[in-house]
N, C-alpha and C positions, 0 to 999 in steps of 0.2 A: 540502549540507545534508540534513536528515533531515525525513520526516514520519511522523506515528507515524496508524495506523487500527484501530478495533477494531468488532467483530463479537460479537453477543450469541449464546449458546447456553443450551441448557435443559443441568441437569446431568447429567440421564440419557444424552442425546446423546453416545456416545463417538467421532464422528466427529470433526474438526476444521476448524472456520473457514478460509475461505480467502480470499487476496489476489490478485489477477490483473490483471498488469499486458497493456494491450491491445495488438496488434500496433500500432497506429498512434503507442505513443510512442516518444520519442528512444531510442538505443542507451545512453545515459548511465544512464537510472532504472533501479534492480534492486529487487526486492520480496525479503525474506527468508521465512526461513519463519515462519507464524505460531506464538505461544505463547502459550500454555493457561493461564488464572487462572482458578483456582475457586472461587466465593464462595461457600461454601455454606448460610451463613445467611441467604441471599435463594435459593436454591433455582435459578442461574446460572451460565455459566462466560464468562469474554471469552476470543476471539480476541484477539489484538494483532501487528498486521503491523507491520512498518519498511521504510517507500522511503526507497533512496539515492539522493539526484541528485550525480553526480559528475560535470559535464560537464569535457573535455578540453579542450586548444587546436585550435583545428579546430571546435570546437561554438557558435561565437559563433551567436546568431538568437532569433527565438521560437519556443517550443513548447509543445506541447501534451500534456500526461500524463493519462491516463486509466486510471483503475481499476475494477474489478468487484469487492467486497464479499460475499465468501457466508458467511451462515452454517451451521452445523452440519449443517442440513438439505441445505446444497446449493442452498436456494434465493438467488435474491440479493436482498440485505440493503439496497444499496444502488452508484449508480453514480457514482464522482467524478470530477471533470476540472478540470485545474489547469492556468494557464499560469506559464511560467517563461523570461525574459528570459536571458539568457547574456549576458553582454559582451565583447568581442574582445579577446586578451589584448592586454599592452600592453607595450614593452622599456624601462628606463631606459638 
């Protein structure tokens, strides 16, 4: 499945938002890169990250996903942590 994060920027800020996925989650989640929307009639641009959670056979358990949220500045914007259930596969 997919989950989508986004990161507020000022427009002047030509740096870019970032999504950082933490050494301690599963090998399955991957962060892409983020993309730049710029609204410029509010004077802002969003970041927008995408996690993939792709778990394998072999990945049945709990876990635990964690994100760091930065925006433009570099600073962080915010910190999230999700858990996510796997269920073992299963053969007919």
């Amino acid at each position: 499945f997919v989950v989508t994060v986004t990161a507020t920027c000022l427009l002047e800020d030509d740096s870019e938002a970032k999504v950082e996925l933490l050494s301690s989650s599963p090998t399955f989640v991957h962060v892409s890169d983020v993309y730049r929307k710029e609204n410029k009639a509010n004077g802002y641009s969003e970041g927008l990250g995408v996690v993939y959670i792709t778990p394998q056979i072999g990945d049945a358990g709990k876990h635990v996903v964690s994100l760091l949220v930065r925006a433009c500045s570099g600073k962080v914007e915010r910190m999230l942590t999700f858990k996510v259930k796997v269920q073992p596969a299963t053969t007919n």
